[in-house]
C-alpha positions as protocol buffer text, in pm:
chain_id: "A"
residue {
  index: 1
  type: UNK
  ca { x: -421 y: 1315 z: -4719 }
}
residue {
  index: 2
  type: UNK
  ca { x: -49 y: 1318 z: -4664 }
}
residue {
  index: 3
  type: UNK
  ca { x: 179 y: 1028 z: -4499 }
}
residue {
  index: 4
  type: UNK
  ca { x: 283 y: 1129 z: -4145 }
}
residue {
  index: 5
  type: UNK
  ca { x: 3 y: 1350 z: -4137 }
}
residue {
  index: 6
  type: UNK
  ca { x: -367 y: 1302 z: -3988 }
}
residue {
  index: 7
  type: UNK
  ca { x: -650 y: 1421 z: -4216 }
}
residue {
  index: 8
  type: UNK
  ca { x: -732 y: 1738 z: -4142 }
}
residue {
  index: 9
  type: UNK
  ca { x: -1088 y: 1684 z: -4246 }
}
residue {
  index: 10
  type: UNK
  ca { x: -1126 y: 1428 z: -4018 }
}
residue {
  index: 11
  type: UNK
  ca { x: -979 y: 1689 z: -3751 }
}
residue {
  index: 12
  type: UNK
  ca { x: -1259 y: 1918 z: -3851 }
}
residue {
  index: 13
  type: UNK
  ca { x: -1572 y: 1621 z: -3850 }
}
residue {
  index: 14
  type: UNK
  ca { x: -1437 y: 1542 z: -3468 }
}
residue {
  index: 15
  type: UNK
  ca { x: -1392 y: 1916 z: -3361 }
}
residue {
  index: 16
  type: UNK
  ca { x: -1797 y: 1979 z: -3475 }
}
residue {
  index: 17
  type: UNK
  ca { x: -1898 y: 1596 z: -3346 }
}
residue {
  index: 18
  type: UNK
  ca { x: -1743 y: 1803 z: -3011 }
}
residue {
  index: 19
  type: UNK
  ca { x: -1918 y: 2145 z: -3060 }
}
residue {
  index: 20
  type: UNK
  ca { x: -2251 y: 1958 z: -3127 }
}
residue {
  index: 21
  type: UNK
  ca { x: -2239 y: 1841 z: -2740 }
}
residue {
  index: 22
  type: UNK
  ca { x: -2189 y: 2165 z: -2603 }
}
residue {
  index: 23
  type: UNK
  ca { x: -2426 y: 2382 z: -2852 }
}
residue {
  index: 24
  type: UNK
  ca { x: -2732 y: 2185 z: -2946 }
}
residue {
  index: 25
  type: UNK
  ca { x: -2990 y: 2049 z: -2739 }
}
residue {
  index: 26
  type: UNK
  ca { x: -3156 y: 1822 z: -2755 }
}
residue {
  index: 27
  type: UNK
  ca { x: -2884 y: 1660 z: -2891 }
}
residue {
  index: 28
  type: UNK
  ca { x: -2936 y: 1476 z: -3190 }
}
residue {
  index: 29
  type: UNK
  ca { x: -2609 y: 1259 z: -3158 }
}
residue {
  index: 30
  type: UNK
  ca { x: -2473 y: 1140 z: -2835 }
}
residue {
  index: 31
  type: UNK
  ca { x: -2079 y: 1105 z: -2796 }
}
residue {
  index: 32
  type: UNK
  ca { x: -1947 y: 1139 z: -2434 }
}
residue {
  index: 33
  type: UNK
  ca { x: -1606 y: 1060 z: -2576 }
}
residue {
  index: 34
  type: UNK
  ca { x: -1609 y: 1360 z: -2876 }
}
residue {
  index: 35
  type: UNK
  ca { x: -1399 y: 1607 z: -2648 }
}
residue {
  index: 36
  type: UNK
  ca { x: -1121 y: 1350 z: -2492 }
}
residue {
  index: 37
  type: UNK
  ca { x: -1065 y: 1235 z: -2854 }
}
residue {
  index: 38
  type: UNK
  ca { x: -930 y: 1616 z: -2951 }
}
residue {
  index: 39
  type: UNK
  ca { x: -616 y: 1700 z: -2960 }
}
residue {
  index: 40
  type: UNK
  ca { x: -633 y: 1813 z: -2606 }
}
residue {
  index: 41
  type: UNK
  ca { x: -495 y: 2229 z: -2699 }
}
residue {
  index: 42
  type: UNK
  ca { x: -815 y: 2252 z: -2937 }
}
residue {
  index: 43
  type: UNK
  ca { x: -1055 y: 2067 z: -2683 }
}
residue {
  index: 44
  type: UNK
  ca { x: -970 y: 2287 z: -2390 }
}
residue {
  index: 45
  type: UNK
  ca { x: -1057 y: 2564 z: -2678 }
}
residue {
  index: 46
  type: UNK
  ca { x: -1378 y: 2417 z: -2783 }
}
residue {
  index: 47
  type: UNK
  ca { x: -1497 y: 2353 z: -2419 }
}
residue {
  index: 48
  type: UNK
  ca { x: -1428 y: 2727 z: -2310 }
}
residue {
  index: 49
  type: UNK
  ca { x: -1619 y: 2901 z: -2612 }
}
residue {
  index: 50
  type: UNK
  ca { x: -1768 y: 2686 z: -2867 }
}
residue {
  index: 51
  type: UNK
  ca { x: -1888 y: 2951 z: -3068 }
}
residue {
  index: 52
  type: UNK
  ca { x: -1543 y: 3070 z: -3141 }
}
residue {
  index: 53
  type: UNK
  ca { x: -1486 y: 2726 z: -3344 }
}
residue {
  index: 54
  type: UNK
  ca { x: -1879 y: 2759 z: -3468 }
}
residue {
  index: 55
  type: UNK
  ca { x: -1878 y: 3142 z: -3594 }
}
residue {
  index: 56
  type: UNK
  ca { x: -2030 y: 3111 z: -3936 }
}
residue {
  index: 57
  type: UNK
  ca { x: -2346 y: 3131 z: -4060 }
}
residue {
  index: 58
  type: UNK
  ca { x: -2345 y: 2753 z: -4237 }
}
residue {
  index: 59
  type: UNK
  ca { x: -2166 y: 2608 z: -3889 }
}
residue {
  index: 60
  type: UNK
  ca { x: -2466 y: 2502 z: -3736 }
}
residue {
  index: 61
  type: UNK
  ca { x: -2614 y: 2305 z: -4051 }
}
residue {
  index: 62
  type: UNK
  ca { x: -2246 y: 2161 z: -4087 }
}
residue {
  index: 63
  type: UNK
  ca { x: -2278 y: 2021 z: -3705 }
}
residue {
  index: 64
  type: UNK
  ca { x: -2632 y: 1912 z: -3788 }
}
residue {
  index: 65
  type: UNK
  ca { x: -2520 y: 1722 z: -4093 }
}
residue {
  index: 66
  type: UNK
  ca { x: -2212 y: 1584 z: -3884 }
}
residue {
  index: 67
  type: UNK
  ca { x: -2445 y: 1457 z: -3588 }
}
residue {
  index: 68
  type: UNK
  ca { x: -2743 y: 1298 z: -3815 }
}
residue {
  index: 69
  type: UNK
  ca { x: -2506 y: 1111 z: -4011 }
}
residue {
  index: 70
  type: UNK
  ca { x: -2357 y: 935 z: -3733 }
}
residue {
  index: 71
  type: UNK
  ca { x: -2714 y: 908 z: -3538 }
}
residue {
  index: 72
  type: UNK
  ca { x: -2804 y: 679 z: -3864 }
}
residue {
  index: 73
  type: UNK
  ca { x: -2525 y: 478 z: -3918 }
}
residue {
  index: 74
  type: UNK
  ca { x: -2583 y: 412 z: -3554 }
}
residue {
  index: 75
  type: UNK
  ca { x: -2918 y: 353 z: -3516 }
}
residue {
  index: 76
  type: UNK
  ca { x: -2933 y: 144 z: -3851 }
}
residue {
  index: 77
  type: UNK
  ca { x: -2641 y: -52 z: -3683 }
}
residue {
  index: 78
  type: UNK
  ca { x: -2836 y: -107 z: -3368 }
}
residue {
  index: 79
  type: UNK
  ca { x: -3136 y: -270 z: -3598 }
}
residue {
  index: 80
  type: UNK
  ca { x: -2874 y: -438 z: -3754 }
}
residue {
  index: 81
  type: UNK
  ca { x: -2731 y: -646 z: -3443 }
}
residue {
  index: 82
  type: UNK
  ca { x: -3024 y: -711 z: -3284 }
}
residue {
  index: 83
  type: UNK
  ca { x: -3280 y: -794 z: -3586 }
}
residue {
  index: 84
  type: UNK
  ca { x: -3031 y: -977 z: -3782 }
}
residue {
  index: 85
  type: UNK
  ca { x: -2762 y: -1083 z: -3532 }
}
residue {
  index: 86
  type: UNK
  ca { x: -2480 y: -885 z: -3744 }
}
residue {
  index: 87
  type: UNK
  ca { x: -2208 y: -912 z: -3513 }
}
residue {
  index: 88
  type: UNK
  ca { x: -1889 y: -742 z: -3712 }
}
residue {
  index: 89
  type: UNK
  ca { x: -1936 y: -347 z: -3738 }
}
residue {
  index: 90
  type: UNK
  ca { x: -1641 y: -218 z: -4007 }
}
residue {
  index: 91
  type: UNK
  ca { x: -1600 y: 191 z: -3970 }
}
residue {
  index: 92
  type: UNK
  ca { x: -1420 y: 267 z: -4314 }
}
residue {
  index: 93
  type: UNK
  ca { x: -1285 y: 599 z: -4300 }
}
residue {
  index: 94
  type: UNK
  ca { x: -1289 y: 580 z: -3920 }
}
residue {
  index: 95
  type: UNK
  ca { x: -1082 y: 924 z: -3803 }
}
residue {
  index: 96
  type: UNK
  ca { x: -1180 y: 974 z: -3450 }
}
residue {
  index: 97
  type: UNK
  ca { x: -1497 y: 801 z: -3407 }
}
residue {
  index: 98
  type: UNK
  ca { x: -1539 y: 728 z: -3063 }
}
residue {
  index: 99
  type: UNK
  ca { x: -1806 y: 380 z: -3100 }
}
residue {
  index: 100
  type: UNK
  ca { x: -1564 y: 111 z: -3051 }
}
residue {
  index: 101
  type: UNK
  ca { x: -1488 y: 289 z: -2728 }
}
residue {
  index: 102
  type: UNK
  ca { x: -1854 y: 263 z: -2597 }
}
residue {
  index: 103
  type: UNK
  ca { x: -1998 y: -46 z: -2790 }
}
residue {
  index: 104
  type: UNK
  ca { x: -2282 y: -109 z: -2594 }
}
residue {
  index: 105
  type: UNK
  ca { x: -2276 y: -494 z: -2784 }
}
residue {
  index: 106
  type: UNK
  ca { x: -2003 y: -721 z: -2590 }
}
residue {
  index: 107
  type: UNK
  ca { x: -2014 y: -957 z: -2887 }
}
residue {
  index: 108
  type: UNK
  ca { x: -1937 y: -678 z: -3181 }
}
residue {
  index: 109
  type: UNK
  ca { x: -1653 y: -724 z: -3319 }
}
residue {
  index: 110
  type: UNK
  ca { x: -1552 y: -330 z: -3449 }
}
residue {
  index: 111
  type: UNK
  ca { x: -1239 y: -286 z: -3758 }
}
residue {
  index: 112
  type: UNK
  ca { x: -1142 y: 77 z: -3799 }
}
residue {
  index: 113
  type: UNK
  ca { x: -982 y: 114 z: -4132 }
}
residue {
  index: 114
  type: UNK
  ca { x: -834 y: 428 z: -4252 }
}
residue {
  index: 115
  type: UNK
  ca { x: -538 y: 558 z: -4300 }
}
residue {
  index: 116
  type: UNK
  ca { x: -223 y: 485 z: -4129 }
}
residue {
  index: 117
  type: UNK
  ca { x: -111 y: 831 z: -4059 }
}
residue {
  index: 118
  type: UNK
  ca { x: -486 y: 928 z: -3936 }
}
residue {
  index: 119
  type: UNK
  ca { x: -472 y: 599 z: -3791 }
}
residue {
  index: 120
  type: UNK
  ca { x: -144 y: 699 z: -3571 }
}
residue {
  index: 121
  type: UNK
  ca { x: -280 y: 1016 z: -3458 }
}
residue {
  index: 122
  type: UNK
  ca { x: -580 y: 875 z: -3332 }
}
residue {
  index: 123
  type: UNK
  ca { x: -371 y: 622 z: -3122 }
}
residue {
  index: 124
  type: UNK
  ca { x: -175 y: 894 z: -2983 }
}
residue {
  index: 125
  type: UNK
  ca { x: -468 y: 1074 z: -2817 }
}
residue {
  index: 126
  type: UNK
  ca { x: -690 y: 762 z: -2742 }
}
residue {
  index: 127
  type: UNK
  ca { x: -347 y: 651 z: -2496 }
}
residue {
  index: 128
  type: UNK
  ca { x: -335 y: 1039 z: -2361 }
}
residue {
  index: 129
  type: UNK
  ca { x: -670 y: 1073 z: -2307 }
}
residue {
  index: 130
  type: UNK
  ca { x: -645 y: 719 z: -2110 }
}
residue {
  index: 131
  type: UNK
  ca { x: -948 y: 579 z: -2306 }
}
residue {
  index: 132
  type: UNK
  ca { x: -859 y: 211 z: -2365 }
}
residue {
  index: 133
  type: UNK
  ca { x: -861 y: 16 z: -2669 }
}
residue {
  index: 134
  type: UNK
  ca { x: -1121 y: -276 z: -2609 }
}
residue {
  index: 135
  type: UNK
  ca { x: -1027 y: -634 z: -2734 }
}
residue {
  index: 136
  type: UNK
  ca { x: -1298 y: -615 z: -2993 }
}
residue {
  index: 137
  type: UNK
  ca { x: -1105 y: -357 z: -3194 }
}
residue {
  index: 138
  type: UNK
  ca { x: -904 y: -430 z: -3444 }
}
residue {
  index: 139
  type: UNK
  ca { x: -702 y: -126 z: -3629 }
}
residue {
  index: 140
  type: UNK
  ca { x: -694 y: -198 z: -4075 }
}
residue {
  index: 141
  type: UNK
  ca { x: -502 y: 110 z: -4245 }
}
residue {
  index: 142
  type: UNK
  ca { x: -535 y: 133 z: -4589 }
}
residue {
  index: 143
  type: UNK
  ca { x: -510 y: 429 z: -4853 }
}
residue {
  index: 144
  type: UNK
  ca { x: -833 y: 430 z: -5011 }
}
residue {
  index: 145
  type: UNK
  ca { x: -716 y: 594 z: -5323 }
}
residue {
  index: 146
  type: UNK
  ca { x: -453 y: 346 z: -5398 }
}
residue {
  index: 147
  type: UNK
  ca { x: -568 y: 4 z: -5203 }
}
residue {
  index: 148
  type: UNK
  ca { x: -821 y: -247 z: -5253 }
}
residue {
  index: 149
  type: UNK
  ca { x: -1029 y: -309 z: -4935 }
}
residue {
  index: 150
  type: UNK
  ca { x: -1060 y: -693 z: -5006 }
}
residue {
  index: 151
  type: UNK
  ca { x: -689 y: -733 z: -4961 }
}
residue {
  index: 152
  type: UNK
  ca { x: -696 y: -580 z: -4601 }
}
residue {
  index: 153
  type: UNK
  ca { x: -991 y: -643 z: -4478 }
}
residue {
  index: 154
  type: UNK
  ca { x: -1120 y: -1041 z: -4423 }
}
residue {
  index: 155
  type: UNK
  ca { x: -1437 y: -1100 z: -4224 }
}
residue {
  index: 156
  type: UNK
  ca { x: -1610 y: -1407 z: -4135 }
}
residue {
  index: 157
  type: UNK
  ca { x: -2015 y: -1402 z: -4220 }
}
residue {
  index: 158
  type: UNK
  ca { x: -2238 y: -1096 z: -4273 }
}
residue {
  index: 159
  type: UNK
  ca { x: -2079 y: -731 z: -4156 }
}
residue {
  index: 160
  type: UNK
  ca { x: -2252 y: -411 z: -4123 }
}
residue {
  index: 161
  type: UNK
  ca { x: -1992 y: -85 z: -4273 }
}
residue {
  index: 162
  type: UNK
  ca { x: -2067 y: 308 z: -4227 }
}
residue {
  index: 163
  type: UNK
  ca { x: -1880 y: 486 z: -4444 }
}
residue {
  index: 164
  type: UNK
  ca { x: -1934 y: 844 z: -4326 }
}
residue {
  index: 165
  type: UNK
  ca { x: -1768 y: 1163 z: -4492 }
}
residue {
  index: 166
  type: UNK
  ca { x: -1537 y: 923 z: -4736 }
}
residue {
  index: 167
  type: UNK
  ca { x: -1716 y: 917 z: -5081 }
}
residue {
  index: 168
  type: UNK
  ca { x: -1689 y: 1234 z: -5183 }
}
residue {
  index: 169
  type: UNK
  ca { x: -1314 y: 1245 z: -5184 }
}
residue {
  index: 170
  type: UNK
  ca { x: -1283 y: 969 z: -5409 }
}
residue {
  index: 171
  type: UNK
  ca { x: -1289 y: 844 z: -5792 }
}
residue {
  index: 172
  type: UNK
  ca { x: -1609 y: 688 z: -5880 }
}
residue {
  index: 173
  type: UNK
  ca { x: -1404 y: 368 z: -5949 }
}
residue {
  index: 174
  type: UNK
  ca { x: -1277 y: 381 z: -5596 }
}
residue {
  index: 175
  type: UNK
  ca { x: -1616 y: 394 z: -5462 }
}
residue {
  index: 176
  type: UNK
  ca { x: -1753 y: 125 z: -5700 }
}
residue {
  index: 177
  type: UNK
  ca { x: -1485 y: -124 z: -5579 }
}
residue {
  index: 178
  type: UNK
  ca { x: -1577 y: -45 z: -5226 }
}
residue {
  index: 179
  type: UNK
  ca { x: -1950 y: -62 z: -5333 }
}
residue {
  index: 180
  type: UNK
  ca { x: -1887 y: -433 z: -5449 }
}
residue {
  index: 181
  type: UNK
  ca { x: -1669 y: -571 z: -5164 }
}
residue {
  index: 182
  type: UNK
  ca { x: -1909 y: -543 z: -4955 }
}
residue {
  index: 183
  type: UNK
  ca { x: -2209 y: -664 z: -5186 }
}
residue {
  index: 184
  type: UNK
  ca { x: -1973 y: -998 z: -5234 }
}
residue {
  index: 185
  type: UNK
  ca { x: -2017 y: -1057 z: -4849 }
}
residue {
  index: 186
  type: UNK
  ca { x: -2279 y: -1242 z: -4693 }
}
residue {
  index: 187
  type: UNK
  ca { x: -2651 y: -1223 z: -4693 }
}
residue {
  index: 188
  type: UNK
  ca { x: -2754 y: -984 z: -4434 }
}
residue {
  index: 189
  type: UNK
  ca { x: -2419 y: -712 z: -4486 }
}
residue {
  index: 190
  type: UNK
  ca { x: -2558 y: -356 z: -4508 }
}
residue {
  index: 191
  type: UNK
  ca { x: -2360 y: -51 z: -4568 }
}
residue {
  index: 192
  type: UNK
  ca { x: -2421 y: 313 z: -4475 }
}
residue {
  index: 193
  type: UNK
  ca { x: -2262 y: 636 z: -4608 }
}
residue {
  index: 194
  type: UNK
  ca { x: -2347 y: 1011 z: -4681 }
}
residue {
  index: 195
  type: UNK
  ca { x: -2252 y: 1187 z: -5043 }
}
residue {
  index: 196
  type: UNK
  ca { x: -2336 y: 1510 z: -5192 }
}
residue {
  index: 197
  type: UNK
  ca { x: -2544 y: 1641 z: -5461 }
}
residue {
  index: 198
  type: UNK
  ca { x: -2395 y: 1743 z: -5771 }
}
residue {
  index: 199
  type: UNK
  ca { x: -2344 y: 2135 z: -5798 }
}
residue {
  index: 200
  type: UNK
  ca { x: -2564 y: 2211 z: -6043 }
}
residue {
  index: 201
  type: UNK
  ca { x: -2879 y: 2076 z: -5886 }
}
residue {
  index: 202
  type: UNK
  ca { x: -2857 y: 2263 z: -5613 }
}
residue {
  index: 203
  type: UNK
  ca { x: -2991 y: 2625 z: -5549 }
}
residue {
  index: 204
  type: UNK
  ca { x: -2818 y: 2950 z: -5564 }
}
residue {
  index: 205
  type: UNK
  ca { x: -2752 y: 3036 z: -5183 }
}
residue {
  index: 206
  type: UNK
  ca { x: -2616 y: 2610 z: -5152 }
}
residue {
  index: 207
  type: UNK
  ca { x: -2447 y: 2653 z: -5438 }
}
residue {
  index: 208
  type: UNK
  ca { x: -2252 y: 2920 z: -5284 }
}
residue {
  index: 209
  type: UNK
  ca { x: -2194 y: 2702 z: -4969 }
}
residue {
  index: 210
  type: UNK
  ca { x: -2125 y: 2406 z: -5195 }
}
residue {
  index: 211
  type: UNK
  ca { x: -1811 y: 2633 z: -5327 }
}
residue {
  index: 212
  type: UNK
  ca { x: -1709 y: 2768 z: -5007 }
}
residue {
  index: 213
  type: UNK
  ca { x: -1658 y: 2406 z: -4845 }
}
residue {
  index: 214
  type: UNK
  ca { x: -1497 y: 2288 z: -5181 }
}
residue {
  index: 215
  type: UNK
  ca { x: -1238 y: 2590 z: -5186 }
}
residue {
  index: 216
  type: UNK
  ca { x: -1148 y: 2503 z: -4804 }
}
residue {
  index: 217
  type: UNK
  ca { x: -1127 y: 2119 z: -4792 }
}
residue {
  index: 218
  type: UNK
  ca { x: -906 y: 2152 z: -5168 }
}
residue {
  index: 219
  type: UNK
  ca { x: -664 y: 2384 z: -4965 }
}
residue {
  index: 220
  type: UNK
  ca { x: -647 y: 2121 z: -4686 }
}
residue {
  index: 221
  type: UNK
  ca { x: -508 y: 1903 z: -5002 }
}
residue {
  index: 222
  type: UNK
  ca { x: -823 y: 1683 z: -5008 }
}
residue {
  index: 223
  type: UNK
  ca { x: -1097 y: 1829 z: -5258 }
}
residue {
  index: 224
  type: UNK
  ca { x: -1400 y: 1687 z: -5375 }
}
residue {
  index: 225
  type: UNK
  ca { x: -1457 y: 1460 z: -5591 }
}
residue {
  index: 226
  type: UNK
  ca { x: -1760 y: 1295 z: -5684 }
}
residue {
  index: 227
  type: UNK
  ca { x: -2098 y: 1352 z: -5636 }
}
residue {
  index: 228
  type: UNK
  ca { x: -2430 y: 1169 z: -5752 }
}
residue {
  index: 229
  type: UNK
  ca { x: -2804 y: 1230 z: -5807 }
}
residue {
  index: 230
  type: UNK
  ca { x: -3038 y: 1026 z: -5643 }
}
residue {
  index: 231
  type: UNK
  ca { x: -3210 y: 813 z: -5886 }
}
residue {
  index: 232
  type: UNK
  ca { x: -2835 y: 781 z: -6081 }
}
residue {
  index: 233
  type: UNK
  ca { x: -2698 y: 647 z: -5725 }
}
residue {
  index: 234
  type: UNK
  ca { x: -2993 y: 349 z: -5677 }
}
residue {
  index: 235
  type: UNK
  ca { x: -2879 y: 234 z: -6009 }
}
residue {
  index: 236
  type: UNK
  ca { x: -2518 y: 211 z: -5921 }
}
residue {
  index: 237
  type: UNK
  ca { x: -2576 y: 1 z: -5615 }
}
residue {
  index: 238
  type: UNK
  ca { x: -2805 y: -253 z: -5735 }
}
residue {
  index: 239
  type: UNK
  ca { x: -2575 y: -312 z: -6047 }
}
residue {
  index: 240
  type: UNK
  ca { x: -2301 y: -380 z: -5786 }
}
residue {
  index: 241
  type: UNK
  ca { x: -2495 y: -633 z: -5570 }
}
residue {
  index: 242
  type: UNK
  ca { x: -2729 y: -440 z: -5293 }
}
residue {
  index: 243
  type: UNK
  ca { x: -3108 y: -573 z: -5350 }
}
residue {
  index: 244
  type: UNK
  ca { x: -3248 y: -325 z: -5044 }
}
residue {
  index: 245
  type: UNK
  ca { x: -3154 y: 23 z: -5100 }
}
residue {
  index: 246
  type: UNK
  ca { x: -3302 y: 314 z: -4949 }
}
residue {
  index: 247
  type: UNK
  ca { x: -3167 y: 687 z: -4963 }
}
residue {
  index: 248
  type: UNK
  ca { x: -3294 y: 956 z: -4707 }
}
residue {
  index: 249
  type: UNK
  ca { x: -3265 y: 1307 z: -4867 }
}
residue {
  index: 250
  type: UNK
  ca { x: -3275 y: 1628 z: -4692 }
}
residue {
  index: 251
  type: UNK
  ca { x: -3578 y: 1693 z: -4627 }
}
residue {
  index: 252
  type: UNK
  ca { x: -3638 y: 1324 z: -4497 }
}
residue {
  index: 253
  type: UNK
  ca { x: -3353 y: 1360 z: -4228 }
}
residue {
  index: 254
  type: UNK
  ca { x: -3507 y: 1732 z: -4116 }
}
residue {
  index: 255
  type: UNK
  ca { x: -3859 y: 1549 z: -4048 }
}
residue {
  index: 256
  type: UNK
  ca { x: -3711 y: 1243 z: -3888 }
}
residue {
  index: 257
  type: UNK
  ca { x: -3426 y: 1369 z: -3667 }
}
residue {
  index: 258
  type: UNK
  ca { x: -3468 y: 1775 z: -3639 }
}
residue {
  index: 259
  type: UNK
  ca { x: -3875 y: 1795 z: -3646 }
}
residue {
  index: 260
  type: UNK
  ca { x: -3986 y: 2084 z: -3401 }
}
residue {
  index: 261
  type: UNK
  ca { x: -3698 y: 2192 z: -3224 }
}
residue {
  index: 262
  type: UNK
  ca { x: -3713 y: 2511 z: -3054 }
}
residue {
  index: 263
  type: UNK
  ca { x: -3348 y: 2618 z: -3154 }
}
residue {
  index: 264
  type: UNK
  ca { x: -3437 y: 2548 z: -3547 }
}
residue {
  index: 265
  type: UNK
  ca { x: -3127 y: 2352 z: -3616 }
}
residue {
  index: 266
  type: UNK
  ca { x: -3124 y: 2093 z: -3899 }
}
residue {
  index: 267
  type: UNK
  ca { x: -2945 y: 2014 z: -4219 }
}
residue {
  index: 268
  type: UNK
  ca { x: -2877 y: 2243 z: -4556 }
}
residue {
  index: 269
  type: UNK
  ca { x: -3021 y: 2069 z: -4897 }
}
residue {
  index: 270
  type: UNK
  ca { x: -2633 y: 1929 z: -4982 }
}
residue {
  index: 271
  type: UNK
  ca { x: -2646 y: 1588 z: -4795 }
}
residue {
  index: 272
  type: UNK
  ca { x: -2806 y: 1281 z: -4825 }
}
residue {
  index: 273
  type: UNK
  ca { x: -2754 y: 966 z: -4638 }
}
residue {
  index: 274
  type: UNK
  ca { x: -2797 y: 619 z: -4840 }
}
residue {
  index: 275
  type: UNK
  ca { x: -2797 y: 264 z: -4660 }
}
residue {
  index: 276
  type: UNK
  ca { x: -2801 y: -72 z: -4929 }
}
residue {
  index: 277
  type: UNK
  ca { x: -2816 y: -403 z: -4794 }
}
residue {
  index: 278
  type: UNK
  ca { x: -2708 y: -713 z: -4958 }
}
């Protein structure tokens, strides 16, 4: 991440988000706003030949991984509001999701935080693409690396977080103080987020992917960081605070999200999704 510069990662996340509407169906991830938010060169692109942007063999478990993630911060945000009455939704790491731009909730309050540069970029296209900023919204930028979320970020009462395609860019003690912000909120906060397995316990052919994707986002200047094992991870968060925590591997989002489709798409062995409630 570079000041005056959007993440590029993030550019890549929104650009699949975008291909996953016009490629897959059933979709597993609805987003009517994932081609306005593009920069609007790369979306006219994209609309006109998706496969062009999705031409490699791992492309389609990358868009899987990108759509499920977001499907289960979403759904597990939905259960949220209306089985606990959460009403304040904080995206950290936001880049261009599109959900404060069709909250379906009138009373959810939504905070983006992210970075200011990614931030700025995002602001740009969401005023050329004439998709208005609701009332509900309210824009935090912080540098995750370098600033403490508690001393940007104040919320009244219990607040539900995704943190989606963040953690592994970070130090572990980055992601700890995260991890225990929101564990010092209120009864009832929940936070979801995705990380990746450590190298070594994966198998040959992901370990190969595994280098591939660290080789490319390192060039874009934001490499990989950490990673955790499963058991290692459920330890973490209940030292920091969470006393519900539940972590989906795999296999567990194949069954649940990708379970006989016809076109056989679903998500590589890398990813896991992890949701701990206070």
């Amino acid at each position: 991440m570079q000041n005056g510069r959007g993440s590029r990662t993030a550019e890549r996340v929104a650009e699949r988000r975008a291909a996953h509407q016009l490629l897959d169906a059933p979709r597993v991830f609805e987003d009517p706003l994932a081609l306005r938010i593009l920069d609007p060169h790369v979306a006219s692109q994209l609309a006109a030949n998706p496969l062009e942007f999705e031409s490699s063999l791992i492309a389609p478990y990358m868009r899987a991984a990108l759509a499920v993630r977001s499907r289960f911060a979403e759904d597990s945000l939905r259960d949220a509001v209306l089985s606990r009455g959460i009403r304040q939704y904080v995206v950290l790491g936001a880049g261009f999701d599109t959900f404060a731009y069709r909250n379906p909730f009138a009373d959810l309050r939504v905070f983006e935080v992210d970075h200011p540069s990614t931030q700025a970029v995002k602001r740009e296209r969401l005023a050329a693409a004439d998709i208005a900023v609701p009332q509900n919204l309210t824009f935090v930028p912080i540098d995750f690396a370098s600033s403490r979320l508690a001393d940007v970020l104040k919320l009244d009462g219990p607040a539900f977080f995704s943190w989606l395609g963040v953690v592994p860019y970070l130090e572990l003690d980055a992601i700890r103080e995260t991890f225990r912000f929101v564990a010092s909120l209120a009864r009832g906060s929940e936070l979801v987020f995705d990380y990746g397995s450590p190298r070594e316990s994966l198998s040959f052919l992901a370990r190969r992917v595994f280098d591939r994707l660290a080789e490319r986002v390192a060039a874009a200047g934001e490499p990989f960081k950490s990673f955790f094992e499963p058991g290692e991870l459920r330890r973490i968060l209940r030292e920091d605070g969470f006393s519900i925590v539940e972590d989906l591997t795999p296999d567990d989002l194949n069954r649940r999200y990708f379970d006989g489709r016809r076109d056989g798409l679903r998500i590589g062995e890398m990813a896991h999704l992890a949701r701990a409630v206070v």
